[in-house]
MDTraj code that builds the backbone (N, CA, C; nanometers):
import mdtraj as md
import numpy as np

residues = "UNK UNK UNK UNK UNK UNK UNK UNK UNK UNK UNK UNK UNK UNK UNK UNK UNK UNK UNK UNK UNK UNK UNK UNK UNK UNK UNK UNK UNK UNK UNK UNK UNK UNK UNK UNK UNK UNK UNK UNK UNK UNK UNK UNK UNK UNK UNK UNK UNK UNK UNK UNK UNK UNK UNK UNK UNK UNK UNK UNK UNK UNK UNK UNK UNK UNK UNK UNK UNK UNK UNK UNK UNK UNK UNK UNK UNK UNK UNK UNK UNK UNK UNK UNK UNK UNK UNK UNK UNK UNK UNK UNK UNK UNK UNK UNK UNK UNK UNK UNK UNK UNK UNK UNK UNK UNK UNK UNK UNK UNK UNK UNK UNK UNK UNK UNK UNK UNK UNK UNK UNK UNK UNK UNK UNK UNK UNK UNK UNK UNK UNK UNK UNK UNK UNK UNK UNK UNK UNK UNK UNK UNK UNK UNK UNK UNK UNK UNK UNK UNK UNK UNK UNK UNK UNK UNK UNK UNK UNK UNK UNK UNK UNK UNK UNK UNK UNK UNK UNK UNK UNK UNK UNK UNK UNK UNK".split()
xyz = np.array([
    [0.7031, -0.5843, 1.8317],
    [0.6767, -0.6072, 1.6911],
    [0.6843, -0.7575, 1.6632],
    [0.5727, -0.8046, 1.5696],
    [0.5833, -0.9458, 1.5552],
    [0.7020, -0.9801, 1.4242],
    [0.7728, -1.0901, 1.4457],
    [0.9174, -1.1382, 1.3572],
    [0.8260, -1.2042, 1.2736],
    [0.8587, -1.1171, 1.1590],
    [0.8908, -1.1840, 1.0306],
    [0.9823, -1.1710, 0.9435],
    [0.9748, -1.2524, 0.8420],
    [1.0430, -1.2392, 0.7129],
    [1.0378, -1.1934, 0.5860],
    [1.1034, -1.0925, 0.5655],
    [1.0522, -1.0316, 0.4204],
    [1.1388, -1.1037, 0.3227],
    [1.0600, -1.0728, 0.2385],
    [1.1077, -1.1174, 0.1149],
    [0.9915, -1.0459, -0.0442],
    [1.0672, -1.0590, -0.2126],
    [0.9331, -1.0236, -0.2970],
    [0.8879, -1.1208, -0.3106],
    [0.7594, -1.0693, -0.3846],
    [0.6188, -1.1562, -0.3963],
    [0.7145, -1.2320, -0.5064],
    [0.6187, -1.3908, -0.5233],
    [0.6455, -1.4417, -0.6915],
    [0.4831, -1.4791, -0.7033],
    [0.5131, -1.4927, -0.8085],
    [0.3544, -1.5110, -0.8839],
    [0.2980, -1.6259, -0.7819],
    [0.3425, -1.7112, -0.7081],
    [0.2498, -1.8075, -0.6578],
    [0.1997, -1.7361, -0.4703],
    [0.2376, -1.6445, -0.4745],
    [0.1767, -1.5587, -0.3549],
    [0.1105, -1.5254, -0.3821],
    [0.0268, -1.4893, -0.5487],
    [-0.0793, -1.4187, -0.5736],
    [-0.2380, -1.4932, -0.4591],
    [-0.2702, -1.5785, -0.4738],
    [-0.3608, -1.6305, -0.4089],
    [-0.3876, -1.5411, -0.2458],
    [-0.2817, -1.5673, -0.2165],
    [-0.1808, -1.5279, -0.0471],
    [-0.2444, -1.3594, -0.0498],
    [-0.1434, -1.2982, -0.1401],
    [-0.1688, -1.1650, -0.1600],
    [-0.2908, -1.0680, -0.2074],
    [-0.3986, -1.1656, -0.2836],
    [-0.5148, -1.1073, -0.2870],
    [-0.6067, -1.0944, -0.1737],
    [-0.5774, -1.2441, -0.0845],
    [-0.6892, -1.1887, 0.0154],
    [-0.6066, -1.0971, 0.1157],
    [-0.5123, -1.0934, 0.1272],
    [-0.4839, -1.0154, 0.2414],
    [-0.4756, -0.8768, 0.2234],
    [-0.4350, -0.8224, 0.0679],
    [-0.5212, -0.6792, 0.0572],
    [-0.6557, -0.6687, 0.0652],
    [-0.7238, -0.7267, 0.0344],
    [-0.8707, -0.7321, 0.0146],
    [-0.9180, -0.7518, 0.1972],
    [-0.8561, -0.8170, 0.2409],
    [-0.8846, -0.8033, 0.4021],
    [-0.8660, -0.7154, 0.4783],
    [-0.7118, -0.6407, 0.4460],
    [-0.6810, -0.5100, 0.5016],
    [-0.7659, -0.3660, 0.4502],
    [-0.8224, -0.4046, 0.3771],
    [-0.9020, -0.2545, 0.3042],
    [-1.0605, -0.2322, 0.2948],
    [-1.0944, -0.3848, 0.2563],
    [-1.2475, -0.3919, 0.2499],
    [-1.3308, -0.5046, 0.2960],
    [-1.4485, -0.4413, 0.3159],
    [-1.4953, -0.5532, 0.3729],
    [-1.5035, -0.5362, 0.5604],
    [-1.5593, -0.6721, 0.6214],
    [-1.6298, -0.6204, 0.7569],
    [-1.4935, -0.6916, 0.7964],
    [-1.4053, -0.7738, 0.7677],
    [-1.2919, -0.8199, 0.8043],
    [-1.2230, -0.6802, 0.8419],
    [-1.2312, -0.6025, 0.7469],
    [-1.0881, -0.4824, 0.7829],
    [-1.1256, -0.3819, 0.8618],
    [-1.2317, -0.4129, 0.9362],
    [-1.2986, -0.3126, 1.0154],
    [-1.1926, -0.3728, 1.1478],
    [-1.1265, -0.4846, 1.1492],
    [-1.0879, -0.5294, 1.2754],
    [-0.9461, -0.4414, 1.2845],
    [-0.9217, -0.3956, 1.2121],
    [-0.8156, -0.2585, 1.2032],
    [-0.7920, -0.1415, 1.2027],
    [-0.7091, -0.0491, 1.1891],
    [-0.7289, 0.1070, 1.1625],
    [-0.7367, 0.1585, 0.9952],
    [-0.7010, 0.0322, 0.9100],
    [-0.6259, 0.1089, 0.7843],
    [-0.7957, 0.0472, 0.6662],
    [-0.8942, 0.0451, 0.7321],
    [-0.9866, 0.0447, 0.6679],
    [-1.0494, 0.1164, 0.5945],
    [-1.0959, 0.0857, 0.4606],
    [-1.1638, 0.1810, 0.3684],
    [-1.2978, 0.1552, 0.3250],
    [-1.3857, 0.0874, 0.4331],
    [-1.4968, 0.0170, 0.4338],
    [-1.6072, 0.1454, 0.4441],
    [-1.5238, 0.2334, 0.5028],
    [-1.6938, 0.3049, 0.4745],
    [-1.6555, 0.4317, 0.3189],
    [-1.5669, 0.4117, 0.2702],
    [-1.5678, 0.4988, 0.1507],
    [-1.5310, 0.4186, -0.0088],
    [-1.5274, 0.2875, 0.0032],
    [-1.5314, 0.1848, -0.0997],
    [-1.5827, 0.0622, -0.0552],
    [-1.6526, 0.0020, -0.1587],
    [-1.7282, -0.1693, -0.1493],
    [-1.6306, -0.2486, -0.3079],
    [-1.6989, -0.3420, -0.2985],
    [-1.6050, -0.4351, -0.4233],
    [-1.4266, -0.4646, -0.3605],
    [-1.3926, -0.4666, -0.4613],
    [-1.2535, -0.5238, -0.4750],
    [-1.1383, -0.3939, -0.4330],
    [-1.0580, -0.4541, -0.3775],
    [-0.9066, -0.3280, -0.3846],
    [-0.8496, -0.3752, -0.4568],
    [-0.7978, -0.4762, -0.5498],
    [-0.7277, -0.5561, -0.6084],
    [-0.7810, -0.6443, -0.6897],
    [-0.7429, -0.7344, -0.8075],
    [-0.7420, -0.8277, -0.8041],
    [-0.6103, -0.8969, -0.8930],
    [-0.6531, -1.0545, -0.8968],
    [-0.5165, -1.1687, -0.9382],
    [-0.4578, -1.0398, -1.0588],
    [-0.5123, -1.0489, -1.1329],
    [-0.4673, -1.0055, -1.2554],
    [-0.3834, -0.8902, -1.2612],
    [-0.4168, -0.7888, -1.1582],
    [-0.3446, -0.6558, -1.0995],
    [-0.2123, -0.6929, -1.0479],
    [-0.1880, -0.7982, -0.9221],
    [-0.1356, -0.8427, -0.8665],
    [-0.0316, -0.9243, -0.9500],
    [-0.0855, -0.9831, -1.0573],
    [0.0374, -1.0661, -1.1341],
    [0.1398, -0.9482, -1.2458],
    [0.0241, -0.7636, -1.2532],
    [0.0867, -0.7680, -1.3667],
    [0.2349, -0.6641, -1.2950],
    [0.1875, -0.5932, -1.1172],
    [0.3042, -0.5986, -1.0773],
    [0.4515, -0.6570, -1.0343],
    [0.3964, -0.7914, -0.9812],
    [0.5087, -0.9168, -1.0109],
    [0.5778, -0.8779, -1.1442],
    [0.5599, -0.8660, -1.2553],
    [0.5878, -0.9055, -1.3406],
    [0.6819, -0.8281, -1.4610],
    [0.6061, -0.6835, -1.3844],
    [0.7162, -0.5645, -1.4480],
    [0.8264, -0.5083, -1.3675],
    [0.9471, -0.4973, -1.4246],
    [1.0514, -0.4761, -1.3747],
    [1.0694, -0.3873, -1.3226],
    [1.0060, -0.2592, -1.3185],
    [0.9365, -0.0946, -1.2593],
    [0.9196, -0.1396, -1.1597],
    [0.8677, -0.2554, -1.0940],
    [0.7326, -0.2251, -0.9877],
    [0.7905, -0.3614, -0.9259],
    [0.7493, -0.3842, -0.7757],
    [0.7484, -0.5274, -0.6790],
    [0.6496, -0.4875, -0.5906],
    [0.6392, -0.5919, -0.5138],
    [0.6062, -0.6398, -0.4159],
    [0.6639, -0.7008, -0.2876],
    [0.6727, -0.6407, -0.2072],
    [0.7629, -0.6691, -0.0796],
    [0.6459, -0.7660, 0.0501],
    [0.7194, -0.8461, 0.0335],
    [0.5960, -0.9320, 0.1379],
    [0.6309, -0.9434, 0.2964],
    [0.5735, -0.9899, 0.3627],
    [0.6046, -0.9962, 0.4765],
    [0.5289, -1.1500, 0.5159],
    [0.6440, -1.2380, 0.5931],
    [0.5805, -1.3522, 0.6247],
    [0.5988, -1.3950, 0.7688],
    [0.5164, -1.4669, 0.8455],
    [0.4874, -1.5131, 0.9887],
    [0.4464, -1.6519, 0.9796],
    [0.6344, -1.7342, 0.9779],
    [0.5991, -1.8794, 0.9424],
    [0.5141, -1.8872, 0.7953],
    [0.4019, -1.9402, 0.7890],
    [0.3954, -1.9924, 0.6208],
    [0.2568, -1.8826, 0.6181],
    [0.2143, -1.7901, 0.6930],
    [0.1553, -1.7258, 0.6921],
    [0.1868, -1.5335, 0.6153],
    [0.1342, -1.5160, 0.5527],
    [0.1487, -1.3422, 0.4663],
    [0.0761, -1.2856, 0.5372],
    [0.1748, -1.1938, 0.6192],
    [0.1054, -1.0427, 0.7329],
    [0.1178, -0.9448, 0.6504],
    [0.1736, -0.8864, 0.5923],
    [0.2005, -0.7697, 0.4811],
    [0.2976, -0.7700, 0.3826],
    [0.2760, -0.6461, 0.3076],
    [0.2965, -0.6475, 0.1747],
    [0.3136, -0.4936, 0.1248],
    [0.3732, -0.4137, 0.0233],
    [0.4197, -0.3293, 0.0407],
    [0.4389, -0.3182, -0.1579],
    [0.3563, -0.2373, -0.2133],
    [0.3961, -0.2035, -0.3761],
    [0.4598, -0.1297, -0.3851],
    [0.6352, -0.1391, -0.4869],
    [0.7183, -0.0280, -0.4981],
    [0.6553, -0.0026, -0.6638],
    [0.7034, 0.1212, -0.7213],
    [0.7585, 0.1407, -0.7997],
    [0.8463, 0.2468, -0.8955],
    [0.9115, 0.2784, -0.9787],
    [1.0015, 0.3544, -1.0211],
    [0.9344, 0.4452, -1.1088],
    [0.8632, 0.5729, -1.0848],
    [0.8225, 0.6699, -1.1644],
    [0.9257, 0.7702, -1.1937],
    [1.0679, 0.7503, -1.2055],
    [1.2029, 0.7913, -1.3274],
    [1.1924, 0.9305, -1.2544],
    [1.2914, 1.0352, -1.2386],
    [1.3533, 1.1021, -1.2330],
    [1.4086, 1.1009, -1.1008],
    [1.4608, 0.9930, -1.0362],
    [1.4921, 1.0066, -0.9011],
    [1.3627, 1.0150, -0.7694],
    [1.2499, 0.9906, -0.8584],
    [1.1132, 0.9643, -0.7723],
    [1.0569, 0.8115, -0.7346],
    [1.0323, 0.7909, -0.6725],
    [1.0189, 0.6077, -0.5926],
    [0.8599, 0.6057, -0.5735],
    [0.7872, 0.5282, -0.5623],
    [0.6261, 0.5074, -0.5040],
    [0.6331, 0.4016, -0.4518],
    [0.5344, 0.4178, -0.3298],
    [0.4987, 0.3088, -0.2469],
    [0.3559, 0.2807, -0.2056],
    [0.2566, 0.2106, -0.2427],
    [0.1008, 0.1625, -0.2333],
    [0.0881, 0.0352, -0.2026],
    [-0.0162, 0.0258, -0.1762],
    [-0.1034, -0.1027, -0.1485],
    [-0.0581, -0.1297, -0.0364],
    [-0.0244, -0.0233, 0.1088],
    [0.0442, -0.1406, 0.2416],
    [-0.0733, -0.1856, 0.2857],
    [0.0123, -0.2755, 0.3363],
    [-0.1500, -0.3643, 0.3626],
    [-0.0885, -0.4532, 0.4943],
    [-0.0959, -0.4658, 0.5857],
    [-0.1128, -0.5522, 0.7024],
    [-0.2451, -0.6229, 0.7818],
    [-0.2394, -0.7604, 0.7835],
    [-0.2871, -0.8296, 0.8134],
    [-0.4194, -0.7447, 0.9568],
    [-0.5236, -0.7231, 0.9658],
    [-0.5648, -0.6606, 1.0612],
    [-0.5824, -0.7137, 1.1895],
    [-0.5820, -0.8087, 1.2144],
    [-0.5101, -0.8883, 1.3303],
    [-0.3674, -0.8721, 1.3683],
    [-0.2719, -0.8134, 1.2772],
    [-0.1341, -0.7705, 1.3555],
    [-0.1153, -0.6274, 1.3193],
    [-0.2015, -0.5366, 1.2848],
    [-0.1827, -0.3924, 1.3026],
    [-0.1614, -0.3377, 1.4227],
    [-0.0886, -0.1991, 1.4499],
    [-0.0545, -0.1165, 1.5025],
    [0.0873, -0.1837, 1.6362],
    [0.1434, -0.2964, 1.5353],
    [0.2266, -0.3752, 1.6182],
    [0.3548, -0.3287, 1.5252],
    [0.3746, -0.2295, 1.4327],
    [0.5207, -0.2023, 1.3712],
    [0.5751, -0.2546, 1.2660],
    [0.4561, -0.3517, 1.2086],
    [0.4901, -0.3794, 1.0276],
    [0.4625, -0.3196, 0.9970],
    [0.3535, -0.2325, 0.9906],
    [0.3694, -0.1384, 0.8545],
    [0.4976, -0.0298, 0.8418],
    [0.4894, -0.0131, 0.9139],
    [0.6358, 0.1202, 0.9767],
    [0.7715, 0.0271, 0.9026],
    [0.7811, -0.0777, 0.9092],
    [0.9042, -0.2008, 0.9040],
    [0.8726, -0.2044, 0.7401],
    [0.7634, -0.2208, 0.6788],
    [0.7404, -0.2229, 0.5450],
    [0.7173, -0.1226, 0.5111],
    [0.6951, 0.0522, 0.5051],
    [0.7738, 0.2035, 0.4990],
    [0.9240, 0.1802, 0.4520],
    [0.9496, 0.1233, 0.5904],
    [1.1174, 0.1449, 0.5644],
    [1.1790, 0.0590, 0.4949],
    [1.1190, -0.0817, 0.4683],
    [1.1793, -0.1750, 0.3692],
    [1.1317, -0.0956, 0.2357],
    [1.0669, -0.0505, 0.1752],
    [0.9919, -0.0203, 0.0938],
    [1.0860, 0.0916, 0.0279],
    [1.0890, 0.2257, 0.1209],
    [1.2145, 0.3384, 0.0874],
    [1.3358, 0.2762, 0.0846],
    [1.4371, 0.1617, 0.1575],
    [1.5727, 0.1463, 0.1127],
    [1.5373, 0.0580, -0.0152],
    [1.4604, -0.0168, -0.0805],
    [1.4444, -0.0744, -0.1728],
    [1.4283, 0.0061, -0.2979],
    [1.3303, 0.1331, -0.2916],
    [1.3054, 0.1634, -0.3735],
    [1.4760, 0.2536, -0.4305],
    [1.5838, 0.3391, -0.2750],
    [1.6683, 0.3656, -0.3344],
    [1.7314, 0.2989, -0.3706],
    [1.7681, 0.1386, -0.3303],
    [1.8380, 0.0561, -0.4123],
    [1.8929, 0.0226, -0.5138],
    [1.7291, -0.0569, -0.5621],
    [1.6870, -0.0953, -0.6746],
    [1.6807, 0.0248, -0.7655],
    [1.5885, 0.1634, -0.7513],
    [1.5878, 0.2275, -0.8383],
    [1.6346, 0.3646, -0.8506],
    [1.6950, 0.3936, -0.7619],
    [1.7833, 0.5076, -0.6781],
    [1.6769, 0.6354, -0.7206],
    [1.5650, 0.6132, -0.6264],
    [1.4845, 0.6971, -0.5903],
    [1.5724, 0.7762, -0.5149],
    [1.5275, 0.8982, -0.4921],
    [1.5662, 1.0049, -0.4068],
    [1.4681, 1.0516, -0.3144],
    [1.3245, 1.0583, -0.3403],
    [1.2375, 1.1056, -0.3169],
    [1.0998, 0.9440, -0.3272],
    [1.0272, 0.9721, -0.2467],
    [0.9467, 0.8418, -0.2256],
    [0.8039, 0.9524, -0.2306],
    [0.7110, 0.8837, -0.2978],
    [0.5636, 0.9420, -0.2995],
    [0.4643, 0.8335, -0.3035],
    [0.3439, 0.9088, -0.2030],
    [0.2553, 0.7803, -0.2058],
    [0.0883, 0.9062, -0.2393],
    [-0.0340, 0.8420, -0.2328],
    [-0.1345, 0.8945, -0.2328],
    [-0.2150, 0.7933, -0.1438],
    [-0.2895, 0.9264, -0.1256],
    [-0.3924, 0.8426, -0.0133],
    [-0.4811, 0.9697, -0.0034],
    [-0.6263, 0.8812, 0.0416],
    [-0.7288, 0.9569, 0.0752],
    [-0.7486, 1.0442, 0.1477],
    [-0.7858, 1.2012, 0.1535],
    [-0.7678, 1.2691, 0.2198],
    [-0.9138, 1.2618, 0.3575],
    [-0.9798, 1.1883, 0.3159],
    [-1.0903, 1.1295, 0.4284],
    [-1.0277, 1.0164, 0.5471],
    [-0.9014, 0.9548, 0.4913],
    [-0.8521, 0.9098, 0.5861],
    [-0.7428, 0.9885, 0.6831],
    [-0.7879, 1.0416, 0.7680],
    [-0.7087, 1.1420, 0.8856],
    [-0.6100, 1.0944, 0.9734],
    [-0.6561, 0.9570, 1.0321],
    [-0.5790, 0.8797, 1.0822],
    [-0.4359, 0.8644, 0.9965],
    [-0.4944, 0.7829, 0.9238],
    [-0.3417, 0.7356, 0.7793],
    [-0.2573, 0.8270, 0.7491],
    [-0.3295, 0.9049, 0.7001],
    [-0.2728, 1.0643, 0.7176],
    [-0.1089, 1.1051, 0.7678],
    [-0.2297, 1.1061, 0.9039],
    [-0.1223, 1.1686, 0.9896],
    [-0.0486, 1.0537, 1.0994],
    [-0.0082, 0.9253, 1.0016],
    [0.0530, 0.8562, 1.0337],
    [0.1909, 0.8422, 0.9485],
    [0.1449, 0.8731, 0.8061],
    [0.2615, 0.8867, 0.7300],
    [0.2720, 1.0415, 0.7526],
    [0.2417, 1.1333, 0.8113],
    [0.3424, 1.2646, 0.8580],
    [0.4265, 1.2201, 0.9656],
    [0.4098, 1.1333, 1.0516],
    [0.4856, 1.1113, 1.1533],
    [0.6170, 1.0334, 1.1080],
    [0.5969, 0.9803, 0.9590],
    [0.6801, 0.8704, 0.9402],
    [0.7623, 0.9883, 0.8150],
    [0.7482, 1.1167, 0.8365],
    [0.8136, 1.2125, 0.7543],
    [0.7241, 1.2397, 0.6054],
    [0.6243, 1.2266, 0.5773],
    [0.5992, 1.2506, 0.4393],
    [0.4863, 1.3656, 0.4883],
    [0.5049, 1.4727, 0.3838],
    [0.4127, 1.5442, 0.3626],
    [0.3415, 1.5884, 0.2936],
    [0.2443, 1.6373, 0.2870],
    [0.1262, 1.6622, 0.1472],
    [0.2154, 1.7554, 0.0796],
    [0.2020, 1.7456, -0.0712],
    [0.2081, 1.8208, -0.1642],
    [0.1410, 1.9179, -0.1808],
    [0.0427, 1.9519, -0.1673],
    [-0.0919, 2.0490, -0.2247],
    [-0.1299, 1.9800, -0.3597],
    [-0.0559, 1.8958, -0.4023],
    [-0.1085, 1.8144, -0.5498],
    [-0.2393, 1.7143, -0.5227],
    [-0.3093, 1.6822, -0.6190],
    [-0.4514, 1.5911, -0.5924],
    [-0.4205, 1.5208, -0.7458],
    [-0.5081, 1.3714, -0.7179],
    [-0.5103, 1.3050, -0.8118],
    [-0.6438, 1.2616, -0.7866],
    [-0.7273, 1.2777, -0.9040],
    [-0.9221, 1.2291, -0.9105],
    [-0.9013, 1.0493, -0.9158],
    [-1.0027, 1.0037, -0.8231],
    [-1.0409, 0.8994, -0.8418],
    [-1.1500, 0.8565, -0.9621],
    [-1.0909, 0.7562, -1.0064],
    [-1.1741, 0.6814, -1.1376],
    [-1.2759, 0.6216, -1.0976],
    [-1.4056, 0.7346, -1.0983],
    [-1.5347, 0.6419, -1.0697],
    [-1.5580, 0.5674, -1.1467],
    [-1.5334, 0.5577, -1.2496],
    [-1.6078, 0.4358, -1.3709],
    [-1.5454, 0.3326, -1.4041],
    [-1.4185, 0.3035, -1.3062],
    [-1.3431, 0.2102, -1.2852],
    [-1.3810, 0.1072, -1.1686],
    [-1.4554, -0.0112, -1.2135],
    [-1.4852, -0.0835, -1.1143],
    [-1.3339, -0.1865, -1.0598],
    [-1.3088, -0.1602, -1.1215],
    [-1.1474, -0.2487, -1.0467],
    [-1.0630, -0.1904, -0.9174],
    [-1.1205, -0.0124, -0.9019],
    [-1.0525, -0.0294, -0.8227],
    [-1.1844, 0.0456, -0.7430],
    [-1.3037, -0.0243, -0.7200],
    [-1.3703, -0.0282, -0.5895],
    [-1.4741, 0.0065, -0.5917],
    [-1.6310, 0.0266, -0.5599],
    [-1.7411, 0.0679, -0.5673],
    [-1.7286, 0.1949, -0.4411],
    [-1.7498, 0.3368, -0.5598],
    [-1.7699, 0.4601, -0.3992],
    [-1.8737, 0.4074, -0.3665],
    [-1.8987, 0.4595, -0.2300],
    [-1.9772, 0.4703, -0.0648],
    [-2.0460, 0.6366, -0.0769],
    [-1.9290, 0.6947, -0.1515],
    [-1.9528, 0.8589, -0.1374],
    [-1.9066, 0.9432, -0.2371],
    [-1.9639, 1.0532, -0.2378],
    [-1.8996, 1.1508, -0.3492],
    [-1.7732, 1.2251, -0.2878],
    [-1.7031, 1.2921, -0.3760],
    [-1.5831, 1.3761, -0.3224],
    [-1.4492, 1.3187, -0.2922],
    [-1.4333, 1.1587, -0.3422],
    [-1.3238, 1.1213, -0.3527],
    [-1.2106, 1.1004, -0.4668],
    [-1.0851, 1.1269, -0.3835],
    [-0.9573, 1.1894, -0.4859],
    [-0.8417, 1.1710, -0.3979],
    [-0.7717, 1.1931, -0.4498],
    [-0.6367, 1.1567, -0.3506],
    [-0.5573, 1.2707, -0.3640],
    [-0.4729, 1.2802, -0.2125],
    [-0.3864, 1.3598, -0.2012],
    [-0.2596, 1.2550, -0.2002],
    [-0.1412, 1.3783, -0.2482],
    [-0.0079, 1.2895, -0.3014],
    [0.0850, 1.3676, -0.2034],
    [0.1328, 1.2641, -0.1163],
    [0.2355, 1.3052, -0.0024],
    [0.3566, 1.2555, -0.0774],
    [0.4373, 1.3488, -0.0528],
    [0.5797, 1.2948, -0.0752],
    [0.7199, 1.3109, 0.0653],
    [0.8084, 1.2124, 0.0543],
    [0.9684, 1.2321, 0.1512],
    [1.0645, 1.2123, 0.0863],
    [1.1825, 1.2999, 0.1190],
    [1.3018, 1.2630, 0.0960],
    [1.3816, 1.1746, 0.1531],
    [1.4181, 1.1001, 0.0831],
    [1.5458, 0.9635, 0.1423],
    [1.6752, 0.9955, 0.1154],
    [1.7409, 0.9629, 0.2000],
    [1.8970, 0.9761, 0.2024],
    [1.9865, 0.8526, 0.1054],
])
top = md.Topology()
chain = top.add_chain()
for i, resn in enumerate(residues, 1):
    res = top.add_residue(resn, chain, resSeq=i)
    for name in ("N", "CA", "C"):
        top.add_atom(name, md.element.get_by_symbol(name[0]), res)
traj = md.Trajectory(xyz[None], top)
């Protein structure tokens, strides 16, 4: 696993932190990885404005990951209240995937979220077209709900579909 340093985002990582989601997700850059969503979204995964307004609320962070003055990943918590935690946007650099940050930012991500917000339970969503991802966070203990959440086609902020039939499935784990 490559050494870095975590630490949260502050607003002047935004720059840092836009391209490197936007690298890990879309685009012919994130094809150099596994956690690509290039063939079922075009446009943006993010942008500044998204990115500053999680910085900024006390619900929600950003967990970064750094390599020297360089941002490999990044990790969105936040506190959806009854002892429930969320975790989105991982994102690793696709040049250091399948080397054990993302797994390292999972687990920074769950002791943070019980920390900070004494989650009990951690939930994420993700595409059920991604099989791989999938059944990468089953390995890392989370399992589907049978719950679905519709994707906002008429929301260009978060991406131009590729295809019809997308929606998300909502995996959830328990933390100790």
């Amino acid at each position: 696993m490559i050494e870095v340093i975590l630490r949260e985002a502050a607003s002047d990582d935004i720059p840092a932190l836009h391209a490197l989601v936007e690298s890990a997700y879309r685009g012919e850059a994130s094809r150099a990885g596994w956690t690509t969503e290039a063939d079922l979204l075009d446009g943006q995964r993010t942008d500044p404005e998204e990115l500053a307004e999680i910085i900024a609320d006390p619900a929600q962070a950003l967990l970064t990951a750094w390599r020297g003055e360089a941002l490999v990943g990044c990790v969105q918590i936040a506190d959806h209240g009854h002892g429930i935690g969320y975790f989105g946007m991982l994102s690793v650099s696709p040049t250091v995937q399948a080397g054990g940050l993302g797994r390292r930012l999972v687990a920074a991500a769950e002791a943070e979220l019980a920390s900070r917000f004494g989650a009990a339970r951690v939930r994420l969503t993700a595409f059920p077209q991604r099989e791989t991802l999938r059944a990468w966070y089953e390995r890392l203990g989370y399992r589907d709900t049978g719950r679905t959440l519709p994707f906002d086609y008429g929301n260009p902020r978060l991406g131009l579909p590729l295809c019809e039939g997308l929606h998300f499935i909502v995996m959830e784990k328990e933390i100790a």
